[in-house]
N, C-alpha and C positions, 0 to 999 in steps of 0.2 A: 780438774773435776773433784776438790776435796770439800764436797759439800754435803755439808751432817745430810744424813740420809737417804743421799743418791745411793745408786749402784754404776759403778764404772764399768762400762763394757771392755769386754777384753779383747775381743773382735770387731772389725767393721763390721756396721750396720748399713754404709753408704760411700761410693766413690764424692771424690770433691768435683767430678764431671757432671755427677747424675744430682749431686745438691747444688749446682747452679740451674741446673732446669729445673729441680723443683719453687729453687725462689724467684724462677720469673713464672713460671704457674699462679704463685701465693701472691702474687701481683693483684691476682683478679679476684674481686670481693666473691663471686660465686664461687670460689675451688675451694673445698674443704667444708662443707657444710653440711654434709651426710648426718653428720651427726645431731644435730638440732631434728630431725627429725627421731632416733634412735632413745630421745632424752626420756619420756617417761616409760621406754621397757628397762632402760640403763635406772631408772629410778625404784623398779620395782625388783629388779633384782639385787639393787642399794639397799631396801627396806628388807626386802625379805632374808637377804644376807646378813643385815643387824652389821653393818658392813660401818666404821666410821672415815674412812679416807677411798679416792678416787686419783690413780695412777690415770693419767689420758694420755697413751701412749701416739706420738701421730698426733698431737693437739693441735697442729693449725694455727688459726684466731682462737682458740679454745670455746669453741660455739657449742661445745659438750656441755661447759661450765653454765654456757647463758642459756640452753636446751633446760639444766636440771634445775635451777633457779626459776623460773615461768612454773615449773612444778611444785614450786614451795620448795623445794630441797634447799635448806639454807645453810643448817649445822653441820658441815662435813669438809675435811681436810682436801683438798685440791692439787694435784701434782701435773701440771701439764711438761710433756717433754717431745720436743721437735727438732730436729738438726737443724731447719731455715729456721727455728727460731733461738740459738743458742745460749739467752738470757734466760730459758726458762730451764737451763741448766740440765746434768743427767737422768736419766731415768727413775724414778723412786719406786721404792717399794709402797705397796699400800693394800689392803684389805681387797678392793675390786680394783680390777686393771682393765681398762678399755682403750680396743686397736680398733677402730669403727674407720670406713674406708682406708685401711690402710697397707696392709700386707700384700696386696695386687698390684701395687704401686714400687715393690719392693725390687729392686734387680736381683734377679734368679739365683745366681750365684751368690747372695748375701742371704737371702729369705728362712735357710736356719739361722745363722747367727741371729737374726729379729727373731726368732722364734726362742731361740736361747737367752736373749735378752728380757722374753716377757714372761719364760717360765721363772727367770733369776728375782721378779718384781712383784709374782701373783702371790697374795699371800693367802686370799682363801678363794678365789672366783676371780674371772677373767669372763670376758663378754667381749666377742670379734665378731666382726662381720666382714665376709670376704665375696667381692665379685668373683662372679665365672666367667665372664665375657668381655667384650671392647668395652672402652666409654665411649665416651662423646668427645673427649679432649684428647690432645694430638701435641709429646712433645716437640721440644723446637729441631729433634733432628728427624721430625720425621715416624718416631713409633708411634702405636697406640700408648695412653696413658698410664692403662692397664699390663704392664709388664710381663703380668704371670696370668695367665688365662686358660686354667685346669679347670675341671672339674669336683668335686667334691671328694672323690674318692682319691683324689693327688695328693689335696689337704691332709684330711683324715690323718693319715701313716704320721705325717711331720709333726702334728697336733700331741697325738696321744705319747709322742717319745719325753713331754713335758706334763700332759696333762689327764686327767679322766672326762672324759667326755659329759656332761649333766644333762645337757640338751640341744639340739641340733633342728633349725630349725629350715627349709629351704624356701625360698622367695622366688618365686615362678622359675621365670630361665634367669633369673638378673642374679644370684649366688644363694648366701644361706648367712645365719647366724646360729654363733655357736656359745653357750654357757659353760667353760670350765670348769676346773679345776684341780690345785697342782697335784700330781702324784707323788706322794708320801716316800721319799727314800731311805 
């Protein structure tokens, strides 16, 4: 992991049991696409951040990238980082950091160390959105896809030990998004 501008995690972020379920999930062209929808608020808090680079923590197919390009977003640094996809290399730092469907996904006993990882990345805003309930997909042993299934007030506590809260938004019963930002140590 000696690549100009990663960050090396120093903890697991995932068992090598739970990343082979997710790369036969990423099999299927519809897992990971939340984000193509998420692309012009993730663009407006781009512009309004005066933000030049985009950490996509959880990037998938990187459909965050093809979401913010459809929006004209063209000039701006791009860092997608995925365990099934390990050619896109470690985590990087960047101005905005975006975990769009992803930290529900995370096995419970790892879900701070991810939370450690993307306070170590944000460097001025951080944009998550996190489910509160089942999905619709069903790993192969059996659970729901949705790992962590709290409610808001679970998140919260583990959130603010990295960040300042800027905005919180909730999305019916289906979770909430949330706009960062790191806390100054």
């Amino acid at each position: 992991m000696g690549m100009t501008g990663g960050v090396k995690s120093i903890m697991a972020t995932i068992t090598d049991a739970y990343l082979k379920m997710q790369q036969e999930l990423h099999v299927n062209p519809k897992y990971g696409v939340a984000s193509l929808s998420y692309a012009p608020l993730v663009r407006n808090v781009f512009d309004q951040s005066r933000s030049r680079s985009i950490s996509d923590y959880g990037a998938g197919k990187c459909n965050l990238k093809i979401g913010l390009e459809r929006t004209g977003l063209k000039n701006f640094d791009y860092f997608p980082y995925d365990p099934v996809f390990p050619e896109y290399g470690p985590p990087k730092k960047a101005d905005l950091v975006c975990c769009i469907d992803v930290l529900e996904h995370i096995e419970p006993d790892l879900i701070d160390n991810v939370i450690d990882d993307l306070g170590r990345i944000t460097v001025k805003f951080g944009f998550f959105t996190i489910a509160t309930g089942p999905a619709v997909k069903v790993l192969s042993d059996g659970r729901n896809a949705h790992l962590i299934q709290k409610p808001t007030s679970w998140w919260l506590p583990k959130l603010v030990r990295h960040f300042e809260i800027d905005h919180l938004q909730h999305q019916d019963a289906h979770g909430f998004w949330v706009i960062v930002k790191p806390v100054m140590k």
